[in-house]
C-alpha positions in Angstrom: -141.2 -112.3 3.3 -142.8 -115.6 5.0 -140.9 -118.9 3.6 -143.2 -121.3 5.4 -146.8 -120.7 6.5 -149.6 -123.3 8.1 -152.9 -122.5 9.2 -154.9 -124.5 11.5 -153.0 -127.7 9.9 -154.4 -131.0 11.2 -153.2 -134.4 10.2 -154.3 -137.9 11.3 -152.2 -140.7 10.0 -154.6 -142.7 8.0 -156.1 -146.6 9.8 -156.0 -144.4 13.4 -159.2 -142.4 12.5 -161.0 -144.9 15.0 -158.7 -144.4 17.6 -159.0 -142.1 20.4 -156.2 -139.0 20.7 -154.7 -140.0 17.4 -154.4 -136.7 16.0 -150.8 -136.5 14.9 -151.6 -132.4 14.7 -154.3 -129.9 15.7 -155.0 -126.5 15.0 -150.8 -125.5 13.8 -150.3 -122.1 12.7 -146.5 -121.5 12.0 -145.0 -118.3 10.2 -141.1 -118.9 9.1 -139.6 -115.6 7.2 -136.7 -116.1 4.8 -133.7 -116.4 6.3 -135.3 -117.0 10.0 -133.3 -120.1 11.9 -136.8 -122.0 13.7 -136.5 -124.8 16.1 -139.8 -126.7 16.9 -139.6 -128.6 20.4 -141.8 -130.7 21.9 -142.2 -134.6 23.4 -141.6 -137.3 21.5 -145.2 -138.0 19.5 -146.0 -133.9 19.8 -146.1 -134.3 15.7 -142.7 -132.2 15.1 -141.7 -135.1 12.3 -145.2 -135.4 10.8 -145.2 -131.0 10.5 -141.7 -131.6 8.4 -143.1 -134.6 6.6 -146.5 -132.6 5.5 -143.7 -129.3 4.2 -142.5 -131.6 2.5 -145.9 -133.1 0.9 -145.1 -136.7 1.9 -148.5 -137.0 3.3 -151.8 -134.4 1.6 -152.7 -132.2 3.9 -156.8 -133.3 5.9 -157.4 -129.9 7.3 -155.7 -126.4 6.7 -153.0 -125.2 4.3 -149.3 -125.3 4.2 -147.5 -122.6 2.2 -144.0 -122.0 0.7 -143.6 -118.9 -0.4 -146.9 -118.1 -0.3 -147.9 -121.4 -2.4 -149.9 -124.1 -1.6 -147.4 -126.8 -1.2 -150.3 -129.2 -2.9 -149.9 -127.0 -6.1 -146.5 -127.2 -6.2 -144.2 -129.9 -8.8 -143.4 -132.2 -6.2 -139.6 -132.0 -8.5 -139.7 -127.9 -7.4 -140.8 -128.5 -4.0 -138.1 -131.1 -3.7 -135.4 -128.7 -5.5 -136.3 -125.8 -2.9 -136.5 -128.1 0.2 -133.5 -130.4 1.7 -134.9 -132.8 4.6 -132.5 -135.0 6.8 -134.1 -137.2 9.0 -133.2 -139.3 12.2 -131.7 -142.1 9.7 -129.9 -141.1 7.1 -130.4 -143.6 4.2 -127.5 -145.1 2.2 -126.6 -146.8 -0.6 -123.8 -150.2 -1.1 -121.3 -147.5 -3.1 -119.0 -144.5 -2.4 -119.2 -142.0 0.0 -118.7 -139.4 -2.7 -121.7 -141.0 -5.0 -123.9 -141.1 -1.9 -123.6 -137.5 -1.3 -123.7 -136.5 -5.0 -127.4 -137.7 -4.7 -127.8 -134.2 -3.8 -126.2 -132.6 -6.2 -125.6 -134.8 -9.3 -122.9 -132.5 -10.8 -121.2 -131.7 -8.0 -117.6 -130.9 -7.8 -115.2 -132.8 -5.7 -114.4 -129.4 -4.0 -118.2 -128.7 -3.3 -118.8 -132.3 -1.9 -115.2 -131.6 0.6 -117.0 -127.9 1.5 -120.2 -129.6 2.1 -118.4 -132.2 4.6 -116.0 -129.9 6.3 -120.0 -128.2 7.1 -121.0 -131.2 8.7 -118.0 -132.0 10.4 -117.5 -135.3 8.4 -114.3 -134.5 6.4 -111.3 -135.3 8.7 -113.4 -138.7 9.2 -113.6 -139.5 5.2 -110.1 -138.4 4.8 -108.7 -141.1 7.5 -110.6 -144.1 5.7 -108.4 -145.6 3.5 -109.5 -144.6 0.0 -111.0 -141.4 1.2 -113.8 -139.9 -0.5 -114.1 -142.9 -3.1 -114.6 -145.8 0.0 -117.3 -148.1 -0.5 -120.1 -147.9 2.5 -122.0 -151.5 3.5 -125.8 -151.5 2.4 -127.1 -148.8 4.1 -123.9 -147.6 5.2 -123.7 -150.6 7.8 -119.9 -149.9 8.4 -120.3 -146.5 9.7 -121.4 -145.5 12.9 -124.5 -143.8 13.4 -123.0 -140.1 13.5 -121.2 -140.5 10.9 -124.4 -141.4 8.6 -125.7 -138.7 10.1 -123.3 -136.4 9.4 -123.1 -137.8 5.8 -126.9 -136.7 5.5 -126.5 -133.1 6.7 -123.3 -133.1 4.2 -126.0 -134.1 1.6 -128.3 -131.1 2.7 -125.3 -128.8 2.8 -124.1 -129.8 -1.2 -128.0 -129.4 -2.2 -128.0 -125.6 -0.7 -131.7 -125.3 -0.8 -133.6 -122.5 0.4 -135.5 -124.5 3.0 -133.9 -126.8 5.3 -135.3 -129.4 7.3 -133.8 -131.3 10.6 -135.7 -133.7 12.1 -133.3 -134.3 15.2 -130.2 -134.1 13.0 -127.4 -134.4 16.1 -129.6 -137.0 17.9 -126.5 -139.7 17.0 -123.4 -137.2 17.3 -121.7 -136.4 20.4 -121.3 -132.9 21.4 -118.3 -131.9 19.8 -119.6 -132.8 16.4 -122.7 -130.8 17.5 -121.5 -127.8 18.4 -119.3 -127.4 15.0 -122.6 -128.4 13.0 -124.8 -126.0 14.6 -122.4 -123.1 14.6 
């Protein structure tokens, strides 16, 4: 059964309608089954971050139709949508507290054990466990004392402890080296 469909999507970020070749998309028609592993490639400003962004109704879709399980996304309680989807982007985005409440934004009751599964998944773990109050130490605003892997890996930790059906990577190694990558991917 098809998770994910578009047909002949089109999407023009809005103030560039004057512009010429501002399309962000044209003419997309994807088809993702259930369980399917999909990577999207193309050059930087091909629109592979604006087709995640519009699956995940950040922008309303100008031409065509984006379905999830056979839904039109624009139908859909952006709460459900948001409960069956788990996005990590280039940047992941957090908050002056601890590394365990910054991942429990995924998963608000979420046992210690699930958040430690969720890390050893992204290959963050052995990192947490050598800081000096573990799982409980506080990151900078917007986690300006790690590096940017390891907030990175934080936010695929986040994606793994929310265990949505749907997963979206927009670049999600671009800042690890390829050690890290390799155990992430596999």
């Amino acid at each position: 059964m098809e998770m994910i469909k578009t047909q002949d999507l089109a999407f023009t970020y809005p103030g560039t309608e004057d512009q010429v070749n501002t399309r962000a998309l044209r003419g997309v028609d994807v088809t993702i089954e259930r369980g399917s592993f999909v990577v999207i490639l193309g050059h930087n400003g091909s629109g592979k971050s604006t087709l995640l962004e519009l699956l995940m109704r950040f922008w309303d879709v100008q031409k065509g139709r984006v379905r999830l399980s056979g839904t039109d996304v624009s139908s859909i309680n952006t709460g459900n949508l948001r409960e069956m989807e788990s996005f990590v982007t280039q940047e992941t985005h957090l908050f002056h507290d601890s590394i365990k409440n910054n991942l429990r934004i995924a998963k608000l009751d979420a046992t210690d054990d699930e958040i430690v599964a969720a890390c050893k998944k992204a290959a963050v773990h052995e990192f947490i466990m050598t800081l000096p109050q573990g799982y409980d130490t506080p990151v900078g605003e917007l986690g300006d004392t790690l590096s940017g892997g390891e907030r990175q890996r934080l936010g695929l930790a986040r994606a793994f402890l929310h265990d949505a059906p749907l997963m979206l990577l927009d670049e999600p190694t671009s800042n690890l080296d390829s050690l890290n990558e390799a155990v992430i991917l596999k």
